[in-house]
N, C-alpha and C positions, 0 to 999 in steps of 0.2 A: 454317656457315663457307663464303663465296666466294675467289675469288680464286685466285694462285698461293700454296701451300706448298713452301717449300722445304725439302728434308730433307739436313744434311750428315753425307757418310760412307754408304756403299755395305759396310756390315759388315750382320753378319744384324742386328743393332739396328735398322740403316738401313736395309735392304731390308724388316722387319716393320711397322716405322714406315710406311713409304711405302705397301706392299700394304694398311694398315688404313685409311690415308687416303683411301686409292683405292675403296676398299669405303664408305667411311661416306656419309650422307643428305649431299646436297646437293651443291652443283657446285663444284667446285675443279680446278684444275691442280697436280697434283703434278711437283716438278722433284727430282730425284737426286744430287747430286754428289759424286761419287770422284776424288777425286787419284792414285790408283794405273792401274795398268792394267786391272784385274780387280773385280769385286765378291767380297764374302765374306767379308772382313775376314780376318780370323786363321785363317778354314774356308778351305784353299787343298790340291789335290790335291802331293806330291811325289812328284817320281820321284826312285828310285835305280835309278845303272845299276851291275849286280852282273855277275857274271861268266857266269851262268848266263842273263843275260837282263835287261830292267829289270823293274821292281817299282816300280809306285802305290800310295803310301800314301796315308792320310788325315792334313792336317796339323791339328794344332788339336785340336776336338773331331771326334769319331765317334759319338757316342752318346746320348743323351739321356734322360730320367728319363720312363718310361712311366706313373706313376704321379702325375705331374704333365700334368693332358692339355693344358693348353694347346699346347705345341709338338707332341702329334701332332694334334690339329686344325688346326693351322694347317698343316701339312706337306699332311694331305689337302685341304685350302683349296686348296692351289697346285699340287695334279694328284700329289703323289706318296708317296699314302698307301700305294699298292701296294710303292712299293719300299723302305717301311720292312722292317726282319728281325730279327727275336729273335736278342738276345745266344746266341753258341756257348756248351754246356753245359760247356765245360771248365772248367775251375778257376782262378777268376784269382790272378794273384801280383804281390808286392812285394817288388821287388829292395833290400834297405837290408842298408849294412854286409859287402856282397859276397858277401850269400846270399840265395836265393829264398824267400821264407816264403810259405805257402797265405795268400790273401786271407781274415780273421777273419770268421769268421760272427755273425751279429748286430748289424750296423753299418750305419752310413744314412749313406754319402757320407764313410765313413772315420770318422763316429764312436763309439764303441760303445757298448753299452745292456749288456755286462760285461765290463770291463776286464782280467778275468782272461783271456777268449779271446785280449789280446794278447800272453799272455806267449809268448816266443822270438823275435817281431818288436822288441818293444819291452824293454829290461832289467827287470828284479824295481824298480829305484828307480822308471823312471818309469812301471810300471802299478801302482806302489805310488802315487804323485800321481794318477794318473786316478781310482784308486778311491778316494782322501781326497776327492771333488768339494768344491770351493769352492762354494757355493750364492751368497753374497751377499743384494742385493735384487732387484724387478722393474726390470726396465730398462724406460725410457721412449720410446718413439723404436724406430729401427731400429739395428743395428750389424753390424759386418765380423763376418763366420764365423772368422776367423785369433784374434782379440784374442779375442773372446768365448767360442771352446770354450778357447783358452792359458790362460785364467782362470781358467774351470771344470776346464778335466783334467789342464791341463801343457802344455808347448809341445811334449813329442816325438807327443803324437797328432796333433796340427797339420802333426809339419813330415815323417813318417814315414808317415801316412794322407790326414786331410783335403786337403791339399795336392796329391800326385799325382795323387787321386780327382777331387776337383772339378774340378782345371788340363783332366783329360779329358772332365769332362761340359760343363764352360761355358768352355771356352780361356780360360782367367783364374785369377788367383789368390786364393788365398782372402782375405787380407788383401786390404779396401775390396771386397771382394765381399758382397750384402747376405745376412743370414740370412734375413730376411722371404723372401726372393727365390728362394734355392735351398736352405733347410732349413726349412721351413714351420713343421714341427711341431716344432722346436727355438724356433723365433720365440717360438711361444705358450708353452715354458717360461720364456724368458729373461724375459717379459713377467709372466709369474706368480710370477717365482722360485723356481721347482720345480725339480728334480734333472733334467739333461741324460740324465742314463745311463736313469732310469725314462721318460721320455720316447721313446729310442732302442729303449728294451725296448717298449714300447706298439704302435711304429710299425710295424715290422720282425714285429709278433708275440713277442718274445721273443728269450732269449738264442739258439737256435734258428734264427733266420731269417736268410733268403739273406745271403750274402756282398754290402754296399754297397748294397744295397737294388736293385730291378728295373730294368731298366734298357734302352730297346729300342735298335739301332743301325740304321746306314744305311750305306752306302756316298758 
């Protein structure tokens, strides 16, 4: 490929897009463009000014799936694989319903591999729908993570887990977000027609394993 490419939207789509074009065989002119002020798309620093002082958060996501390495590859691609940092060992929680519940162990991005770990976050009815799994057929093609676990488990694991989980790995929602794309080895069930939950038990190791599956963060 010669010539100019141009790539629009200066989000990390757009800026990955651009850095692999700039990298790949051959001569071309890469052009960028951003109608904002900033690159980063949705990945945007906020401040809050508090009383005590301000405070920068990270907007968007913070965190990313360490056990999918293409993004820390690419991260040390672009000089800043040093200032990647393991998630703090504390215990993560999910605020639903006006109480903090321990984040369920045995889950991969909010889904579970035993439905029973969700009981106290989720009511007796709807971990009683997660664990009836709807199985169905193989699905052909690709589909959104929202529709396709609501099918499988019920819609409160979607809209009480998967949903805040992923909104923090990939700034986006889960609905029109691909499975292919950010639950791999769900993909390959939906595609076979196997049970979501022995799938999540496989992946995770068992009912057992980590809270959301590994997860490395950054600043």
């Amino acid at each position: 490929m010669s010539g100019t490419v141009v790539v629009v939207g200066g989000g990390v789509t757009g800026l990955a897009t651009a850095w692999a074009l700039a990298r790949a065989p051959g001569e071309r002119s890469v052009v960028l463009l951003e109608a904002g002020g900033r690159t980063g798309g949705a990945l945007a620093p906020v401040r809050l000014d508090l009383p005590g002082g301000p405070l920068v958060l990270d907007g968007g996501s913070e965190s990313l799936l360490a056990r999918r390495p293409e993004a820390v590859a690419l991260a040390a691609e672009v000089g800043l694989g040093d200032d990647l940092v393991s998630p703090t060992t504390a215990r993560a929680a999910v605020l639903s319903r006006g109480a903090l519940h321990p984040l369920p162990a045995g889950t991969l991005l909010g889904v579970p591999g035993d439905p029973a770990a969700l009981r106290g976050l989720l009511t007796d009815e709807e971990v009683a729908r997660a664990s009836a799994e709807v199985l169905g057929g193989p699905v052909h093609g690709d589909v959104d993570v929202a529709g396709w676990v609501a099918g499988r488990l019920g819609p409160a694991v979607v809209d009480r887990l998967v949903e805040p989980l992923l909104g923090g790995v990939y700034a986006g929602s889960a609905t029109g977000t691909s499975l292919r794309a950010a639950l791999a080895p769900l993909a390959v069930a939906a595609s076979a027609g196997t049970s979501v939950l022995d799938a999540v038990a496989a992946a995770v190791g068992g009912p057992g394993g980590g809270p959301g599956g590994a997860r490395a963060g950054g600043p």
